[in-house]
C-alpha positions in Angstrom: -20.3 31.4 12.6 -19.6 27.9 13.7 -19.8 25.2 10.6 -21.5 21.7 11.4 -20.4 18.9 9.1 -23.4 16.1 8.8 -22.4 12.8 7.8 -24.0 11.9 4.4 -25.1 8.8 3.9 -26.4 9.6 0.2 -23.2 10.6 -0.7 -21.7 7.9 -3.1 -18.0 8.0 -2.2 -19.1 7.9 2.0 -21.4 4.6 1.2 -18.5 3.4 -1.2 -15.7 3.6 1.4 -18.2 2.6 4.3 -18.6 -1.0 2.1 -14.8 -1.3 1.1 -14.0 -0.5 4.8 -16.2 -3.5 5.9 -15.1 -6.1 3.9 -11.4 -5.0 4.6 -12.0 -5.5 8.2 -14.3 -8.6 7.9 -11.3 -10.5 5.7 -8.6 -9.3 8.3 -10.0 -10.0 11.5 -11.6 -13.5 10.0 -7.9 -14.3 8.7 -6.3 -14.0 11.8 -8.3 -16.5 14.0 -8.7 -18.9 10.3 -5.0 -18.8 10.7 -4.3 -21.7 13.5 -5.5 -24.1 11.1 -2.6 -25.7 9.1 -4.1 -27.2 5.8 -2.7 -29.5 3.1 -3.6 -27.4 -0.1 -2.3 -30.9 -2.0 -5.1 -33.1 0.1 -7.8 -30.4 -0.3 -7.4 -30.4 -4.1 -6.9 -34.5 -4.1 -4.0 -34.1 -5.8 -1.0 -36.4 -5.1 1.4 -34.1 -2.3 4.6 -32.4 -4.1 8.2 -33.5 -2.7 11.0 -31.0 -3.4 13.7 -29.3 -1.3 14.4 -25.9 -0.7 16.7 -24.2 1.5 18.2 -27.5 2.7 14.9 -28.6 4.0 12.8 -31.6 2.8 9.1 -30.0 2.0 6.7 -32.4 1.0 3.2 -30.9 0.0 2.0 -27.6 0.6 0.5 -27.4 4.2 -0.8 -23.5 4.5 -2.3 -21.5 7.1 -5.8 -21.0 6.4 -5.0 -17.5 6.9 -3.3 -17.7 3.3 -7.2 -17.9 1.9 -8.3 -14.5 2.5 -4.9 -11.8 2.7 -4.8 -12.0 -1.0 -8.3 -10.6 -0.7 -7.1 -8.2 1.7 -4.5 -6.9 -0.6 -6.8 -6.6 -3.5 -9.0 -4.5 -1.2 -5.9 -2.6 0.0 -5.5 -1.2 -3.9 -8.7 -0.7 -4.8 -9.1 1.5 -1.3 -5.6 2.7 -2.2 -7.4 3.7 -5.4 -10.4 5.6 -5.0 -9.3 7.2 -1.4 -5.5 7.3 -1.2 -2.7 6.6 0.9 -4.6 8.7 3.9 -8.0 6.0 3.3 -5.7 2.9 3.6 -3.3 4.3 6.4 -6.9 5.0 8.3 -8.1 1.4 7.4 -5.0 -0.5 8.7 -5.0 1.3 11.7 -8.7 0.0 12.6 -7.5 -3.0 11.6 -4.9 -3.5 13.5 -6.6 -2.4 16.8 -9.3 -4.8 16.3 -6.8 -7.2 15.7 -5.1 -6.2 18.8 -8.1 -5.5 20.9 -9.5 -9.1 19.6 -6.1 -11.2 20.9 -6.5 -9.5 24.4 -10.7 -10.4 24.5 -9.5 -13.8 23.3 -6.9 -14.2 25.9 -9.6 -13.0 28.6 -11.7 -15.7 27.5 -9.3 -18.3 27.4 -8.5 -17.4 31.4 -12.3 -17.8 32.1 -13.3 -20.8 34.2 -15.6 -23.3 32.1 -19.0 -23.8 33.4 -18.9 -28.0 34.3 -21.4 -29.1 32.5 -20.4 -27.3 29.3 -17.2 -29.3 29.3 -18.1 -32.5 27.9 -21.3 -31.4 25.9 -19.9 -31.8 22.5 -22.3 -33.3 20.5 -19.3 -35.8 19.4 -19.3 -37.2 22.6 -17.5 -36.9 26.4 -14.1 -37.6 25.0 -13.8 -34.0 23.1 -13.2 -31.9 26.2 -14.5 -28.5 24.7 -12.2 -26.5 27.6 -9.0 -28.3 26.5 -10.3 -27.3 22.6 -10.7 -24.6 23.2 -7.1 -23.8 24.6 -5.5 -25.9 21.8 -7.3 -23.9 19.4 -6.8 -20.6 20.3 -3.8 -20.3 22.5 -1.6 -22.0 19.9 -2.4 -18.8 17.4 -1.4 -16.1 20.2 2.6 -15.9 18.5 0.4 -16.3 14.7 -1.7 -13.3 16.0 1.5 -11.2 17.2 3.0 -12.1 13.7 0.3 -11.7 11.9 0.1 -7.8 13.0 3.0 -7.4 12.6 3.5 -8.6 9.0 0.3 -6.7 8.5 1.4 -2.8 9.6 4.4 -3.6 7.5 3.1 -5.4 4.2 0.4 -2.7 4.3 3.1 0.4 4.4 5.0 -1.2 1.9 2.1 -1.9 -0.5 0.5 1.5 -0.1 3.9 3.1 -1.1 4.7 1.2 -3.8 1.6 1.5 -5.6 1.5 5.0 -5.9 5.3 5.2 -6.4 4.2 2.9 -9.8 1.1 4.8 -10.5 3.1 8.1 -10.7 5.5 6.5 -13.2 2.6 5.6 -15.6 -0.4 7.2 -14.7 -3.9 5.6 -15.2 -2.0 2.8 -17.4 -1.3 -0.2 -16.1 -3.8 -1.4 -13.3 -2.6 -5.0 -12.8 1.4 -3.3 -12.8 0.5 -1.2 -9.6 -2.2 -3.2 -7.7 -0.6 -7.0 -8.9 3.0 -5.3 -8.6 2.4 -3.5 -5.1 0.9 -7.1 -3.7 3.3 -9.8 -4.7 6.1 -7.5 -3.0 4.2 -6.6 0.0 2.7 -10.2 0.2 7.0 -12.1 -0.1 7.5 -9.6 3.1 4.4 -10.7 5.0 5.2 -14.6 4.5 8.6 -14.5 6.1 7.8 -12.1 8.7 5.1 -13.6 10.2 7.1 -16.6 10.1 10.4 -15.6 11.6 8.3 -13.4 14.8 6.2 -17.2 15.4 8.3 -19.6 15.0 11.9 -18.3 15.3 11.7 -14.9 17.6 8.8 -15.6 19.7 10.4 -19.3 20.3 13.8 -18.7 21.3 15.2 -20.9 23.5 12.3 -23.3 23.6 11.3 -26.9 22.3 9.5 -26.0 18.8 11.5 -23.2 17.8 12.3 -23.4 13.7 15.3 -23.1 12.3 16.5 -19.9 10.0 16.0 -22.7 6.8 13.2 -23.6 7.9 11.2 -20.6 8.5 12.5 -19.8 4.7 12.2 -22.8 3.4 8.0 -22.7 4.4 8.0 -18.9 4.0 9.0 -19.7 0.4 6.4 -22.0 -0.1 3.1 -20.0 1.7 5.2 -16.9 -1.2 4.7 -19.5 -3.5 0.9 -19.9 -2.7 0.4 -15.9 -2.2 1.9 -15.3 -5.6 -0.1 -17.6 -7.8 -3.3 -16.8 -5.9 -2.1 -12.8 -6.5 -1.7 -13.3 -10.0 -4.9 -15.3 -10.4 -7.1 -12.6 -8.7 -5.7 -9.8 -10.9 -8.7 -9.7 -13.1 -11.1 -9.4 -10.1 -8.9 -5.7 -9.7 -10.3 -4.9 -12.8 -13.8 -6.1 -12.0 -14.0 -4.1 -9.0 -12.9 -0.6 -11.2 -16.0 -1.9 -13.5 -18.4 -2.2 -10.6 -17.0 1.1 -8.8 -17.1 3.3 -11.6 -20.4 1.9 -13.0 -22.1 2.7 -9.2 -20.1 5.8 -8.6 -20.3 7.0 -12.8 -16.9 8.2 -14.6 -17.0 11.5 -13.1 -17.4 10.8 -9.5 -14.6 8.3 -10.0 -12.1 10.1 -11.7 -12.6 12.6 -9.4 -11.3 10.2 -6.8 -9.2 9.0 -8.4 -7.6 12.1 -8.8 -7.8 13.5 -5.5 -6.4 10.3 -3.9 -3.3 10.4 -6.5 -2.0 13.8 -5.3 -2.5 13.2 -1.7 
């Protein structure tokens, strides 16, 4: 007698994971094309621009990738994934991920070989000297090495973090949330700062006019680390609010259950 397996969209833990899946994707797909923009964190908060070395390099202000606004949130979502469903959940997860990451830099590059229509050129509503083409082009093509990074940082941060969460959660149990989900980030997130880095700027570069110096690459790597930690530090008690929310939707049964299941995976 052959079994048929209906998906359940009552079930709980299906709409749960169908939710955390989304926003995972949104924040990771959104980051990657936020990422071109360089911004002054120091300007943005009106504050008057640091000026310190590091690494034998002059650093003045923090000037961050946009992408740097959502990855913490990423990371957060990785452990609470991590969580409820296991290593099998976010190993599923990153893998999406990084093929709409990866399908999304090859449909961008399609687009960007497109011929503009004429009269779409110069109809910016700021006037005929913003050539939307050539914007378009500056835009997008400078983040194709940030993209390529970016993934690759990604698959990498997210095996690491994945790992060392449950390696901390079967060391002390239940205990300790903010040890295994704020733990697990900040190391994942100091390998995803210099990675990306180092494939962009340095690999990716080699042998042509731009290409960043070993110093350098650490010397900003440290600073985005810098950035990444406070923010993953700051955002620890949002962990704990999404347990609260979970386990109030799901009740303490369902959850543990979970819980438990994805802790002896």
């Amino acid at each position: 007698m052959q079994t048929t397996h209906s998906f359940d969209l009552k079930n709980k833990a299906v709409r749960l994971f169908i939710v955390l899946a989304a926003f995972f994707l949104s924040n990771a797909l959104v980051a990657e094309f936020m990422g071109v923009k360089i911004f002054s964190l120091d300007d943005t908060l009106g504050i008057t621009p640091l000026h310190f070395h590091i690494f034998g390099e002059e650093i003045i202000g923090f000037s961050l990738t946009c992408g740097v606004l959502l990855w913490p949130f990423v990371f957060i979502m990785t452990d609470i994934i991590n969580e409820y469903f296991g290593i099998r959940g976010v190993r599923f997860l990153s893998i999406i991920a990084a093929s709409m990451v990866a399908y999304s830099f090859v449909m961008l590059n399609l687009g960007m070989h497109t011929a503009p229509a004429s009269w779409w050129i110069h109809s910016s509503n700021y006037g005929e000297k913003l050539n939307f083409q050539e914007a378009y082009l500056a835009v997008f093509g400078q983040g194709n090495n940030i993209i390529v990074g970016s993934l690759i940082a990604f698959i990498i941060g997210q095996l690491l973090d994945v790992y060392i969460f449950h390696a901390i959660k079967k060391r002390t149990g239940e205990k300790y949330i903010w040890l295994r989900s704020t733990g697990s980030t900040l190391f994942s997130q100091f390998i995803d700062s210099f990675v990306v880095l180092f494939y962009a700027f340095y690999i990716a570069k080699v042998g042509q006019a731009g290409q960043w110096t070993i110093p350098l690459v650490l010397a900003v790597g440290s600073v985005n680390y810098i950035y990444k930690f406070i923010m993953a530090i700051a955002l620890t008690p949002m962990i704990y609010l999404g347990h609260k929310l979970i386990e109030l939707y799901l009740g303490k049964e369902l959850a543990q259950e979970l819980k438990d299941k994805a802790h002896h995976q």
